[in-house]
ZADREN-175630 format. One record per residue (C-alpha): residue number from 1; x, y negated, z; residue in three letters. Coordinates in Angstrom, 1 decimal, m for minus. Layout:
BEGIN
<atom><seq>NUM</seq><xx>X</xx><yy>Y</yy><zz>Z</zz><type>ALA</type></atom>
...
//
This chain:
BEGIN
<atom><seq>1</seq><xx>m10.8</xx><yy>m9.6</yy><zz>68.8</zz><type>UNK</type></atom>
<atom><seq>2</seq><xx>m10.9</xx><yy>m8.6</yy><zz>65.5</zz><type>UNK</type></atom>
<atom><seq>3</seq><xx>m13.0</xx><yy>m5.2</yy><zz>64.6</zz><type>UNK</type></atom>
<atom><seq>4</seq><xx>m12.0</xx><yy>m2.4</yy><zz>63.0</zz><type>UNK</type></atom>
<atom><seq>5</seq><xx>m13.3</xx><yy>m3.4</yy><zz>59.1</zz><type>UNK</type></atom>
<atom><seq>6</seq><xx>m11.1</xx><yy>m6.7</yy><zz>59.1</zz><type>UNK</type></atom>
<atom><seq>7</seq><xx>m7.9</xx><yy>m4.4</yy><zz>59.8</zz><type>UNK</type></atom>
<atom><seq>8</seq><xx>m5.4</xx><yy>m3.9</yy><zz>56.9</zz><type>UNK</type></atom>
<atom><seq>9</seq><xx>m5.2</xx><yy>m1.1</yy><zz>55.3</zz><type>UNK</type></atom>
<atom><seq>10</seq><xx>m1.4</xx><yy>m0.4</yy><zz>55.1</zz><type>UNK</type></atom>
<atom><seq>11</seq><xx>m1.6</xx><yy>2.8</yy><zz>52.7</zz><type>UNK</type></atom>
<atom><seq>12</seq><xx>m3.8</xx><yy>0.7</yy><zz>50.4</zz><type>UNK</type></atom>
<atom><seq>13</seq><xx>m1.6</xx><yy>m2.5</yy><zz>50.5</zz><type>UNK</type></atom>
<atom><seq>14</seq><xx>2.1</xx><yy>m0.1</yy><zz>50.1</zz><type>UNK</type></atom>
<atom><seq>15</seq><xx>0.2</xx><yy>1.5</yy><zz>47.0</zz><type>UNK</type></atom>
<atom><seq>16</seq><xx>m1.0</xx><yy>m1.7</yy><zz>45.2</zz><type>UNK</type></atom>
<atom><seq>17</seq><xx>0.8</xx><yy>m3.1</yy><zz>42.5</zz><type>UNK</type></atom>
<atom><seq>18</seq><xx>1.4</xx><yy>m6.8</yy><zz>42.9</zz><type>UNK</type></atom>
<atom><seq>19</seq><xx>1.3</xx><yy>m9.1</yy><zz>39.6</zz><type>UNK</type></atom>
<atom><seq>20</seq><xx>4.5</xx><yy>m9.2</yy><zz>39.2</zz><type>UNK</type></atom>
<atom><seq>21</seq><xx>5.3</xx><yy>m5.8</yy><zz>39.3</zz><type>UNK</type></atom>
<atom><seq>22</seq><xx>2.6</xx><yy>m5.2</yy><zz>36.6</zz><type>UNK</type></atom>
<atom><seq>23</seq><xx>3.6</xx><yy>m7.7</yy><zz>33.9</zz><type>UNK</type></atom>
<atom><seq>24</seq><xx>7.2</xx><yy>m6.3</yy><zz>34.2</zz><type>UNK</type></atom>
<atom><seq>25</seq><xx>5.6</xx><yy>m2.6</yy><zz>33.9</zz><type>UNK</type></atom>
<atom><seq>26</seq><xx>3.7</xx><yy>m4.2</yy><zz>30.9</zz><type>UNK</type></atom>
<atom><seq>27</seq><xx>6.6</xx><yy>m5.3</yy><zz>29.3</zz><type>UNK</type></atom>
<atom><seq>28</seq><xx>8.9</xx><yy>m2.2</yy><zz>29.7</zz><type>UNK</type></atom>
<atom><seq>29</seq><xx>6.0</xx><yy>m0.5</yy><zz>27.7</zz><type>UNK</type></atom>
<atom><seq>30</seq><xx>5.6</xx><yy>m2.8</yy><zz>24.7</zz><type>UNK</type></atom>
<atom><seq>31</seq><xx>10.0</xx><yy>m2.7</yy><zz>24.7</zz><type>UNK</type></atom>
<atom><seq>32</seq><xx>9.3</xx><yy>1.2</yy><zz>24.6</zz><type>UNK</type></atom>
<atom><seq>33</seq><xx>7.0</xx><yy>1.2</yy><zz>21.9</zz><type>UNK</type></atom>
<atom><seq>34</seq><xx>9.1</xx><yy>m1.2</yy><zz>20.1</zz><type>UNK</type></atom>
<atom><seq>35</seq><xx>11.8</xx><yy>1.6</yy><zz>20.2</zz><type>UNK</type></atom>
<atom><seq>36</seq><xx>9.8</xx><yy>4.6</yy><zz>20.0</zz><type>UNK</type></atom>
<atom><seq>37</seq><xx>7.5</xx><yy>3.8</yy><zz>17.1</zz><type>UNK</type></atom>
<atom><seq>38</seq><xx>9.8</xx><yy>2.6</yy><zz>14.2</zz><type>UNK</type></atom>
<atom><seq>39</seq><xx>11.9</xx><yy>5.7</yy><zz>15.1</zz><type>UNK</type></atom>
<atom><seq>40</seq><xx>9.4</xx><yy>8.2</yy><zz>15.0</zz><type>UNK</type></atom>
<atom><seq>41</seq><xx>8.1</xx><yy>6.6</yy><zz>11.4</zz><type>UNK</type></atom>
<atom><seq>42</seq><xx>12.4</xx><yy>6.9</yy><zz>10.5</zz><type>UNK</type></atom>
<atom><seq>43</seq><xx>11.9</xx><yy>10.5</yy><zz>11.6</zz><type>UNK</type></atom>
<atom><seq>44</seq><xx>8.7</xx><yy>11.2</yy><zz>8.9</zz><type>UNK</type></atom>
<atom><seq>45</seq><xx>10.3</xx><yy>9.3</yy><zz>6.4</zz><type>UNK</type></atom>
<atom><seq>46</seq><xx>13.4</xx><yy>11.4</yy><zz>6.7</zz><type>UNK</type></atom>
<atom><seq>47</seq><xx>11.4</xx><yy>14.6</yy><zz>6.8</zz><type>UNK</type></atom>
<atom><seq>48</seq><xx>9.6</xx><yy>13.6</yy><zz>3.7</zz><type>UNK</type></atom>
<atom><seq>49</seq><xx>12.2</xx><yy>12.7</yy><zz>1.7</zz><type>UNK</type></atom>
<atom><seq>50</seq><xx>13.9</xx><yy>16.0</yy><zz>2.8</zz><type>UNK</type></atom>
<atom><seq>51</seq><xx>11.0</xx><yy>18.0</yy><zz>1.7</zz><type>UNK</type></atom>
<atom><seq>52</seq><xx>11.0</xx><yy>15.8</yy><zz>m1.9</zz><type>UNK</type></atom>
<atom><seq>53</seq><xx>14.6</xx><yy>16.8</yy><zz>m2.6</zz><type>UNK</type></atom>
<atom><seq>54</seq><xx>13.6</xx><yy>20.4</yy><zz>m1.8</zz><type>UNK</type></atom>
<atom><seq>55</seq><xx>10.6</xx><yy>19.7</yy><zz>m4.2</zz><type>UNK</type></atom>
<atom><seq>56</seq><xx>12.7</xx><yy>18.8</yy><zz>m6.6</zz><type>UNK</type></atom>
<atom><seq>57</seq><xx>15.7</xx><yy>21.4</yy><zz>m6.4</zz><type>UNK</type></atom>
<atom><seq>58</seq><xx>13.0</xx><yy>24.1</yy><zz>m6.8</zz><type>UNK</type></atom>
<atom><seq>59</seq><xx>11.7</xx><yy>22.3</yy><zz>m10.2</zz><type>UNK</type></atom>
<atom><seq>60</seq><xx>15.3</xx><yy>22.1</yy><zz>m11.4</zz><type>UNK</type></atom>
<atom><seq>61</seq><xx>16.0</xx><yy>26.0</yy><zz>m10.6</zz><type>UNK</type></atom>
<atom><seq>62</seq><xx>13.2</xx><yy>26.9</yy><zz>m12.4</zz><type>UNK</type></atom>
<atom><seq>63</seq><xx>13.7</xx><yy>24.5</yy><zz>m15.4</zz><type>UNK</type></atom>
<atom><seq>64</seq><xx>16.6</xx><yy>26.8</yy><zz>m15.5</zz><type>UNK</type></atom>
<atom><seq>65</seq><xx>15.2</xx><yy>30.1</yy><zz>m15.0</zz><type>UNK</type></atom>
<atom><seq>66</seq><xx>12.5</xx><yy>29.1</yy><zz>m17.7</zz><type>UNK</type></atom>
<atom><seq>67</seq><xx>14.9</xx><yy>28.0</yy><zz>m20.1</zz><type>UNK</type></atom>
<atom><seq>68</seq><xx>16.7</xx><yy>31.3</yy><zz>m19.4</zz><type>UNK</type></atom>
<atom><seq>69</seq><xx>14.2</xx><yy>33.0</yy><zz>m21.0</zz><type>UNK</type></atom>
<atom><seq>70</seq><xx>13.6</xx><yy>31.3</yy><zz>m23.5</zz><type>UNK</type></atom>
<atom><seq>71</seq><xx>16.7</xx><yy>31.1</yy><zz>m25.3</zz><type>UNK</type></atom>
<atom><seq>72</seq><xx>17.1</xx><yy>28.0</yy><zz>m23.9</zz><type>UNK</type></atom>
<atom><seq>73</seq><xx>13.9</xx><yy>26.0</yy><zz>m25.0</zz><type>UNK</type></atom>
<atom><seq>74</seq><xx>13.1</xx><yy>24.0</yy><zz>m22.1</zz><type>UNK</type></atom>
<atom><seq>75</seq><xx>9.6</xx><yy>23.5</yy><zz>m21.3</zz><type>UNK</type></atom>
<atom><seq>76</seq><xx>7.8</xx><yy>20.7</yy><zz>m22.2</zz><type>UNK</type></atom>
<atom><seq>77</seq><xx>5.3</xx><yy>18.0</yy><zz>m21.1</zz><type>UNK</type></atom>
<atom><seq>78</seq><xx>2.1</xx><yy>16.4</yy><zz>m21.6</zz><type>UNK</type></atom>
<atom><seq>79</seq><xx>3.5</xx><yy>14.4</yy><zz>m24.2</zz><type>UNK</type></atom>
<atom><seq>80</seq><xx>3.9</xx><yy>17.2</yy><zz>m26.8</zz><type>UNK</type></atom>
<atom><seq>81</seq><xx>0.9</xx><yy>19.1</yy><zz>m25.8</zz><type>UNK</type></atom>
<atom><seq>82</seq><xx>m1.4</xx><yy>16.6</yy><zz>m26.4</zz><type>UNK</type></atom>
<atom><seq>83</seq><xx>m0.7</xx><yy>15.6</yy><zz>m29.9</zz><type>UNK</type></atom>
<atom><seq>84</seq><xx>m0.1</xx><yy>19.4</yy><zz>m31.0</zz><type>UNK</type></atom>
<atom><seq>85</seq><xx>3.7</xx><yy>19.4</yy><zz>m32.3</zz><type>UNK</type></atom>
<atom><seq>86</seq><xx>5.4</xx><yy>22.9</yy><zz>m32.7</zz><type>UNK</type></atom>
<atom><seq>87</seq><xx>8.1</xx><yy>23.3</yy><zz>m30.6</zz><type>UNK</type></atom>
<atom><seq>88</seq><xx>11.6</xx><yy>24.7</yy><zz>m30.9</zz><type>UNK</type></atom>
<atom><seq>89</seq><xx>10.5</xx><yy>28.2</yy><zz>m30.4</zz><type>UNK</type></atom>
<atom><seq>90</seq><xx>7.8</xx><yy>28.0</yy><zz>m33.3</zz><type>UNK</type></atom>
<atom><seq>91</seq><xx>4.3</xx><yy>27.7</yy><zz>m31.2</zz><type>UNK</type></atom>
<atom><seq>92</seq><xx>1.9</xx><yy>25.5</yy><zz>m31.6</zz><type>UNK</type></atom>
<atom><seq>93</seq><xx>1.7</xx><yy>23.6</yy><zz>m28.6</zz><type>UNK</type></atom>
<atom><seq>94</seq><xx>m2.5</xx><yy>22.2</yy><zz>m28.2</zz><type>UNK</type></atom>
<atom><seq>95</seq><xx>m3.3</xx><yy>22.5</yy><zz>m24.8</zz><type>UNK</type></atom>
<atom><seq>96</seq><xx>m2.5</xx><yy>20.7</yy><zz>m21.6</zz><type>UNK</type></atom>
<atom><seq>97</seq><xx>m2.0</xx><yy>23.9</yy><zz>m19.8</zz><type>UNK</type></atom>
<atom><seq>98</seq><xx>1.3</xx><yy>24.1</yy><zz>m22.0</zz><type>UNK</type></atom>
<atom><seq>99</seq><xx>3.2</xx><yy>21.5</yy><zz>m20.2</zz><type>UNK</type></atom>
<atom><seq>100</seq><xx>5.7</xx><yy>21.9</yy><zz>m17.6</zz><type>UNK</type></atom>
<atom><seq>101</seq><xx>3.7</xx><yy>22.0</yy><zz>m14.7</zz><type>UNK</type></atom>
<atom><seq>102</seq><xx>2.1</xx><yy>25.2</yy><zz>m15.6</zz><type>UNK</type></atom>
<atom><seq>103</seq><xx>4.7</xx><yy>26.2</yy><zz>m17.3</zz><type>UNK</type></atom>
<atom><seq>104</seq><xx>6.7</xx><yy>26.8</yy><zz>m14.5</zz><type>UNK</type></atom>
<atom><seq>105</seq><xx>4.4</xx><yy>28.3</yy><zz>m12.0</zz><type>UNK</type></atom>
<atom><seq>106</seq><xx>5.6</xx><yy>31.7</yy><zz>m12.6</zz><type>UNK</type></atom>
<atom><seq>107</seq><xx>9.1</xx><yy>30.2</yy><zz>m11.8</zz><type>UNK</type></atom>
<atom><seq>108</seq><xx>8.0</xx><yy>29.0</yy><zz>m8.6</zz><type>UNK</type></atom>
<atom><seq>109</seq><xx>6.7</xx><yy>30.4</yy><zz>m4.9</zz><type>UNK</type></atom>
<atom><seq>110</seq><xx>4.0</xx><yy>28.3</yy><zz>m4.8</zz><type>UNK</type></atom>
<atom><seq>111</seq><xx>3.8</xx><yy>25.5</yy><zz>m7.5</zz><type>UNK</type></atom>
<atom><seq>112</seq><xx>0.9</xx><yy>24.0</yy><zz>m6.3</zz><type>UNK</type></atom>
<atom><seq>113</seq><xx>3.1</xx><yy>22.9</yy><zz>m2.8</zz><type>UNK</type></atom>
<atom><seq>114</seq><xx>6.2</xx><yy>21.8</yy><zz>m5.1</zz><type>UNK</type></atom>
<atom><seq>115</seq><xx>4.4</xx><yy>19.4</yy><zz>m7.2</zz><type>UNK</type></atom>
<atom><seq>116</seq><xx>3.1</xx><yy>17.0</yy><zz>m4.8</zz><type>UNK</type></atom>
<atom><seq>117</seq><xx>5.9</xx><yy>14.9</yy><zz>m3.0</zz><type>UNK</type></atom>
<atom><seq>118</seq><xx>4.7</xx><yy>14.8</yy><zz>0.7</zz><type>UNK</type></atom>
<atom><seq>119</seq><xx>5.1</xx><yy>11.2</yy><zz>0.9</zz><type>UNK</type></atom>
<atom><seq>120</seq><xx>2.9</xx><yy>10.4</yy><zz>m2.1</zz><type>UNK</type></atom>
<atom><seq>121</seq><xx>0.6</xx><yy>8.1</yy><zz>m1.6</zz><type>UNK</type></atom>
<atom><seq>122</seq><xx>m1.8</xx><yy>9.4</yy><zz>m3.9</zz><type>UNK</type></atom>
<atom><seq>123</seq><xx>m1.2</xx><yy>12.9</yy><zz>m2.3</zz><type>UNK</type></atom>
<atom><seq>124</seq><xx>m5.1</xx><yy>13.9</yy><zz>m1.4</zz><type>UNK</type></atom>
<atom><seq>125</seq><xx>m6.3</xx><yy>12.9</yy><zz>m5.3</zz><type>UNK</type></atom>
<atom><seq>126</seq><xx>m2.8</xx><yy>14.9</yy><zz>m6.4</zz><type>UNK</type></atom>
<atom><seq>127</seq><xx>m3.2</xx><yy>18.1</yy><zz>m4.2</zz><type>UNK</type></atom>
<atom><seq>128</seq><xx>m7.0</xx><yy>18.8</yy><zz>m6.1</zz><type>UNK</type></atom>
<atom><seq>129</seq><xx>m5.8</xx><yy>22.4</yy><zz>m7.5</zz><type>UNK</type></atom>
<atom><seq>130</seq><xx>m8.2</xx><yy>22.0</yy><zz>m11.0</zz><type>UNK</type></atom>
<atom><seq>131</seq><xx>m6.5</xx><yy>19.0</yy><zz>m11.7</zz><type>UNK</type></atom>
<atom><seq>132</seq><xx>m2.6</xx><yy>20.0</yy><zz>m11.4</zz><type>UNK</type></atom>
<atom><seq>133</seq><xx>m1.4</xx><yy>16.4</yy><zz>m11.3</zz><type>UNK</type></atom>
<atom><seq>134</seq><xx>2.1</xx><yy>16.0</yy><zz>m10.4</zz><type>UNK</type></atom>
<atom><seq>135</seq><xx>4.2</xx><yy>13.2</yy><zz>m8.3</zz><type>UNK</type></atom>
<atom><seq>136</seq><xx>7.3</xx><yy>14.3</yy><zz>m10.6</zz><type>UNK</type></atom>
<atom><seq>137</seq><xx>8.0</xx><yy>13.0</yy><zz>m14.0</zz><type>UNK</type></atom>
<atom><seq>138</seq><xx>10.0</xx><yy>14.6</yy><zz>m16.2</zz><type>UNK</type></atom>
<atom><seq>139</seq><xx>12.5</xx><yy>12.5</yy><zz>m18.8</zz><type>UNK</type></atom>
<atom><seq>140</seq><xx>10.8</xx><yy>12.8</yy><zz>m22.3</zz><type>UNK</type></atom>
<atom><seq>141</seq><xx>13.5</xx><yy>12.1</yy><zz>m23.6</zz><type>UNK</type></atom>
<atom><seq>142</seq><xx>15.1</xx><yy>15.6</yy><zz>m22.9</zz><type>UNK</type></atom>
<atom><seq>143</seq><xx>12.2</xx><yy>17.6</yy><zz>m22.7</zz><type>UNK</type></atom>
<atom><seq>144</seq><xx>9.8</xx><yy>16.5</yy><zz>m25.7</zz><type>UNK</type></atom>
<atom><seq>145</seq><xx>13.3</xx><yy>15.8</yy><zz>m27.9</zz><type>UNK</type></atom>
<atom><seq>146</seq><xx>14.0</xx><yy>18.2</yy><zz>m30.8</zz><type>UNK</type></atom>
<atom><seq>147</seq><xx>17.5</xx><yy>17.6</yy><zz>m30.8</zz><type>UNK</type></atom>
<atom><seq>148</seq><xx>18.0</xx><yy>17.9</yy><zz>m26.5</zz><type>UNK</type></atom>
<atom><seq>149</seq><xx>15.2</xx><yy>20.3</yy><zz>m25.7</zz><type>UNK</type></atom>
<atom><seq>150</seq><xx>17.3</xx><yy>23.3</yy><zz>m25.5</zz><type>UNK</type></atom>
<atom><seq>151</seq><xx>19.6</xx><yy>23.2</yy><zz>m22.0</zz><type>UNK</type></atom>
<atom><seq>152</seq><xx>22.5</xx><yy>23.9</yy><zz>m24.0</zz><type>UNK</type></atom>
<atom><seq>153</seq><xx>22.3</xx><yy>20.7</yy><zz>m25.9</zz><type>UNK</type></atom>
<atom><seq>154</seq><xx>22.2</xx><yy>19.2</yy><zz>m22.7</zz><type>UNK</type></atom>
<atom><seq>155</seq><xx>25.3</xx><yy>16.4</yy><zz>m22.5</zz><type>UNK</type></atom>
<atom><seq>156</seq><xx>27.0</xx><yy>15.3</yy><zz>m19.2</zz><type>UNK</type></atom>
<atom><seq>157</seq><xx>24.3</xx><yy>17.1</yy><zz>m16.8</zz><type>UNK</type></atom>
<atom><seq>158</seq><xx>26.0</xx><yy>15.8</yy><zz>m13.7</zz><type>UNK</type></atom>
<atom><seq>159</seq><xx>25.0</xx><yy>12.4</yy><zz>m14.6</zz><type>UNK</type></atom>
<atom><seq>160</seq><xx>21.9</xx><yy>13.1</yy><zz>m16.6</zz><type>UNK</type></atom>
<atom><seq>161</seq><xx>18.6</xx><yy>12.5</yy><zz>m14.6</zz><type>UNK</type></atom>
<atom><seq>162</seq><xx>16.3</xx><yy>15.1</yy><zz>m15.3</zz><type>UNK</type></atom>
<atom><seq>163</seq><xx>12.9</xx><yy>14.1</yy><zz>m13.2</zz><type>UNK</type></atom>
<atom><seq>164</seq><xx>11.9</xx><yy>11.0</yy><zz>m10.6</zz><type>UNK</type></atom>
<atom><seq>165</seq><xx>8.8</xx><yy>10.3</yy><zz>m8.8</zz><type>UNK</type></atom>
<atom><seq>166</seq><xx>6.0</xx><yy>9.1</yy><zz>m9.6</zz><type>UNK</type></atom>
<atom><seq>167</seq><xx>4.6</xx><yy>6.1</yy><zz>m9.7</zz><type>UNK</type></atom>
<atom><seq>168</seq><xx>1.7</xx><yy>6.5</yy><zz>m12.4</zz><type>UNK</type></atom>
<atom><seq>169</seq><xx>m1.8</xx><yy>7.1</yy><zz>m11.9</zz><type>UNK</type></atom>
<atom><seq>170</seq><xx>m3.0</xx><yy>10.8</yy><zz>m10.4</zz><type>UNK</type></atom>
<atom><seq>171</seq><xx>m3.5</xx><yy>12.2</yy><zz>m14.0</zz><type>UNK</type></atom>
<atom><seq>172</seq><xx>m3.1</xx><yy>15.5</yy><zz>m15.5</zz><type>UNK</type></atom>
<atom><seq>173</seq><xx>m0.7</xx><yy>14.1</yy><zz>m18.5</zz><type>UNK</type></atom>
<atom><seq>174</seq><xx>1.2</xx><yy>11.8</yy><zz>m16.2</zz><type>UNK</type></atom>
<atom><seq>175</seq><xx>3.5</xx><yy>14.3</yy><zz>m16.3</zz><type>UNK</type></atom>
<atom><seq>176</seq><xx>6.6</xx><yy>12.5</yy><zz>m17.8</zz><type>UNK</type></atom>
<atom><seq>177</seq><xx>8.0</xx><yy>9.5</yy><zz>m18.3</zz><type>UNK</type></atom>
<atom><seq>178</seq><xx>9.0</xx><yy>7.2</yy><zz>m21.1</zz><type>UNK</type></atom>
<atom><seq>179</seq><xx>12.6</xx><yy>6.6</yy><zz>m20.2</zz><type>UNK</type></atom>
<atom><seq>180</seq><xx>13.3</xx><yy>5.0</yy><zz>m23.4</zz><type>UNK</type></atom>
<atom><seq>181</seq><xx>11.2</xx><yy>1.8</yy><zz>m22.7</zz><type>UNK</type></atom>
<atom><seq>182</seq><xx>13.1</xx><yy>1.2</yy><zz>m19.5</zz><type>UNK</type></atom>
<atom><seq>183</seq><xx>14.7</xx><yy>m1.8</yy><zz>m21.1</zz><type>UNK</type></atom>
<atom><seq>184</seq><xx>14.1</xx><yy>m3.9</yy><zz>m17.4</zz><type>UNK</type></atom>
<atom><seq>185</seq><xx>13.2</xx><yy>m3.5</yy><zz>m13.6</zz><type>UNK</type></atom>
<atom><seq>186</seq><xx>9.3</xx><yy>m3.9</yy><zz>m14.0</zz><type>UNK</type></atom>
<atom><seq>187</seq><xx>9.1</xx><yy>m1.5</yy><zz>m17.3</zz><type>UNK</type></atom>
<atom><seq>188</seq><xx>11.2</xx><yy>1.2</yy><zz>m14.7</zz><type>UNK</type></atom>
<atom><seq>189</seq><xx>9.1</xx><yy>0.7</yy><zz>m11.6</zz><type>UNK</type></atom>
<atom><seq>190</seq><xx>5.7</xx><yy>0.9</yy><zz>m13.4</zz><type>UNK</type></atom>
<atom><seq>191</seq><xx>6.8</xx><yy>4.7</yy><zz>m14.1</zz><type>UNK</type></atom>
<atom><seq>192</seq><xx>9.2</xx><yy>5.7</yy><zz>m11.5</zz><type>UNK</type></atom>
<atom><seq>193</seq><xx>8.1</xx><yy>5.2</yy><zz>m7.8</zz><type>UNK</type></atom>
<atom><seq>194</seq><xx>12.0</xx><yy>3.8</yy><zz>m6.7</zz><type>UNK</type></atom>
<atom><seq>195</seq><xx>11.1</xx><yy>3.2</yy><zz>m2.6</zz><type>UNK</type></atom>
<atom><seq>196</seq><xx>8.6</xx><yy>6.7</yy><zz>m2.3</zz><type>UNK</type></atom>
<atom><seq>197</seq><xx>10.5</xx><yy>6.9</yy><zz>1.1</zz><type>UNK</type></atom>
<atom><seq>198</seq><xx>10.5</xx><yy>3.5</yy><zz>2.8</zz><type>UNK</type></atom>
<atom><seq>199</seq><xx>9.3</xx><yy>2.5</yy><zz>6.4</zz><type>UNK</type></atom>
<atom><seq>200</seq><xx>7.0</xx><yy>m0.3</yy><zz>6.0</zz><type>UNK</type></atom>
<atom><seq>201</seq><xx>5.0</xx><yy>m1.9</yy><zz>3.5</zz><type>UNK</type></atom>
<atom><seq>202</seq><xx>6.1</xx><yy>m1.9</yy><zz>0.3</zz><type>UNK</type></atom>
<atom><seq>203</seq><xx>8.2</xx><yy>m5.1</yy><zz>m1.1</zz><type>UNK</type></atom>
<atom><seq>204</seq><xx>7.2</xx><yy>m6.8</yy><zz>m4.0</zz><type>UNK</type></atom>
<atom><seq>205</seq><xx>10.3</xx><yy>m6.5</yy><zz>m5.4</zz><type>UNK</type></atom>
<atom><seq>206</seq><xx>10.6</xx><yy>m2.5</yy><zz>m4.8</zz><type>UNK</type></atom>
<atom><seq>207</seq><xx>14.3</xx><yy>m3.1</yy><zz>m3.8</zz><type>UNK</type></atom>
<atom><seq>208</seq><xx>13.3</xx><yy>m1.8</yy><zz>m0.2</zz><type>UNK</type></atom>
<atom><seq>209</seq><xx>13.3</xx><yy>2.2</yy><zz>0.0</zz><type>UNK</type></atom>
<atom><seq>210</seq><xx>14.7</xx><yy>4.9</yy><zz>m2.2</zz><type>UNK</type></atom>
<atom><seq>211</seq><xx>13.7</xx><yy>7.8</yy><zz>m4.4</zz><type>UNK</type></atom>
<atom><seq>212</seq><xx>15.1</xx><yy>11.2</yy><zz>m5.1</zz><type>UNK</type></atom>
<atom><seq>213</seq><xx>16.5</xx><yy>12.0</yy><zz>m8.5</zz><type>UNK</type></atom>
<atom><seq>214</seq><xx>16.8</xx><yy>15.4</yy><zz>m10.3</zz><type>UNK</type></atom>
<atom><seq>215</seq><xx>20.0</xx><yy>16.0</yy><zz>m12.4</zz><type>UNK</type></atom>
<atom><seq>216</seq><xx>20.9</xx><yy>18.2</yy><zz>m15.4</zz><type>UNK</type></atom>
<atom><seq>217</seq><xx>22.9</xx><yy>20.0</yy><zz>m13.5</zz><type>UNK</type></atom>
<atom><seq>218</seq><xx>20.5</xx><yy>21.2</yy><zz>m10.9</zz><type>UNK</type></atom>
<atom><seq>219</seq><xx>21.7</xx><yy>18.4</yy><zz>m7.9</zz><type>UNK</type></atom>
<atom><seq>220</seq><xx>19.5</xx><yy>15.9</yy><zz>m6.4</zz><type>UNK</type></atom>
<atom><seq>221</seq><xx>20.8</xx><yy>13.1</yy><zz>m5.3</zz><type>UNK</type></atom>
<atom><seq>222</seq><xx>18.5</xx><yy>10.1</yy><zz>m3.6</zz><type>UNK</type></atom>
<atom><seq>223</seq><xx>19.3</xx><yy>6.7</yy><zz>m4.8</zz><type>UNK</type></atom>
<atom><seq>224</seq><xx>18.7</xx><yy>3.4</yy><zz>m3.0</zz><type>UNK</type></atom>
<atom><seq>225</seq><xx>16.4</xx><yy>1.0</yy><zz>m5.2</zz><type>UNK</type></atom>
<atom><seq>226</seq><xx>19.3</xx><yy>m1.5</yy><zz>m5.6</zz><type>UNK</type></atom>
<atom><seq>227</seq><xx>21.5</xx><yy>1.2</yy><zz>m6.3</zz><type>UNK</type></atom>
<atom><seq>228</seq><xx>19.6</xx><yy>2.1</yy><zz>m9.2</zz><type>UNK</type></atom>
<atom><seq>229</seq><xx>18.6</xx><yy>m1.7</yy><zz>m10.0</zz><type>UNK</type></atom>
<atom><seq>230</seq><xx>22.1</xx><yy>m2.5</yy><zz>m10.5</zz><type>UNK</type></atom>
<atom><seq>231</seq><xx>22.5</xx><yy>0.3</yy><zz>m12.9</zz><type>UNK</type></atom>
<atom><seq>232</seq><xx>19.9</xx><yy>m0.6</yy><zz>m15.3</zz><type>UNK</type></atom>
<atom><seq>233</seq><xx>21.6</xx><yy>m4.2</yy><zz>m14.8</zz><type>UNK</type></atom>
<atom><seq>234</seq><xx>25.0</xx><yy>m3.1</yy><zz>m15.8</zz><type>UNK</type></atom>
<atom><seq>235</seq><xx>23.2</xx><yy>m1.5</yy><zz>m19.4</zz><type>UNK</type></atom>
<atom><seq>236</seq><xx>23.9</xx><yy>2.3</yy><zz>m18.0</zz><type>UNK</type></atom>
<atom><seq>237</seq><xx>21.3</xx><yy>4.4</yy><zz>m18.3</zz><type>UNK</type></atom>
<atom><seq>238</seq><xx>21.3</xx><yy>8.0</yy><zz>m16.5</zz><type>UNK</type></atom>
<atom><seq>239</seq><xx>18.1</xx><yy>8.7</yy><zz>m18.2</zz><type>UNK</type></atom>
<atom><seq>240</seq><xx>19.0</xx><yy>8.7</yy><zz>m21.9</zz><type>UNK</type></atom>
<atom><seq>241</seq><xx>20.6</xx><yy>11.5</yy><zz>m23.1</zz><type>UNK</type></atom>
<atom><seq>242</seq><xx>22.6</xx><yy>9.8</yy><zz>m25.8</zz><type>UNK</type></atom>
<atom><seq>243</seq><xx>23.3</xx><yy>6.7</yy><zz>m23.6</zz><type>UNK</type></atom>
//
């Protein structure tokens, strides 16, 4: 007769998982995280690039606002700053805490939040207040121009690009970029960051992912990287004010 120890115990054996049941428990996971984890990196990537555009509209508004009051003399970048040039409005322009960036603090809530693009990935080195590097280039070609400086001089503004990301160095006179040297796709992407809001590593090409674009006008409008590849491939350029 069997004892009381060899008797099975029923609630132990209805509770237990058997093999079977586990690999398919196993599996339903890993399909779940399959699901759940690209689409919560969608969701940040959309958030970003939300907060980017909202970066950027505020820099626009306030390109206006300073140019306002300025008789239309829009501010300028790094580019004159640094080698002293006098500006449209007669000053003498020596100091890097003449271009845009603090230029148009006092035309902003809280500049220091607006010139980082949250899904920079230099965003830690960028955010270091004594250093006031941007993720937001603006087109030298407009601002540092004698002849397009002034907003009123301004042609086409709907299709004129006004700013991009970043792609340069965290750098106090990174500040703008050189749009006239963007004669091909590697001379573009070494300045302008075209797939800042991608899921996934970055391709080599930088045709996966998009950017945000600032326009004359004040719109921003984010372009796919083969949207904007194709356009430098057709000979249009956006970011050339006679062009």
């Amino acid at each position: 007769m069997c004892g009381p120890d060899s008797v099975p115990d029923a609630r132990r054996v209805a509770g237990a998982f058997t093999l079977v049941e586990l690999l398919t428990v196993i599996g339903v996971l890993a399909i779940l995280a399959c699901l759940v984890v690209p689409a919560i990196s969608s969701g940040a990537m959309a958030a970003n690039r939300a907060k980017c555009a909202s970066n950027l509209r505020q820099i626009g508004q306030a390109i206006l606002l300073y140019a306002g009051d300025h008789d239309g003399v829009l501010p300028v970048t790094s580019h004159s700053t640094g080698d002293s040039r006098v500006k449209l409005n007669g000053k003498w322009l020596n100091s890097i805490e003449y271009s845009w960036v603090y230029l148009l603090a006092d035309y902003l809530d809280n500049v220091d939040k607006v010139r980082v693009c949250p899904a920079d990935e230099a965003i830690r080195q960028r955010q270091i207040l004594q250093m006031k590097a941007t993720s937001y280039l603006l087109n030298d070609e407009v601002f540092d121009s004698e002849v397009y400086g002034r907003f009123q001089n301004l042609p086409h503004p709907s299709r004129l690009m006004l700013a991009f990301i970043s792609n340069r160095p965290v750098s106090r006179t990174w500040d703008h970029a050189h749009c006239a040297d963007w004669t091909a796709w590697p001379a573009l992407t070494t300045d302008v960051a075209v797939d800042r809001h991608r899921t996934g590593e970055r391709a080599g090409s930088r045709l996966k992912g998009s950017a945000n674009y600032l326009f004359a006008d004040g719109h921003v409008q984010n372009m796919q990287a083969t949207e904007v590849k194709a356009i430098l491939d057709r000979g249009e350029n956006p970011w050339l004010p006679g062009g």
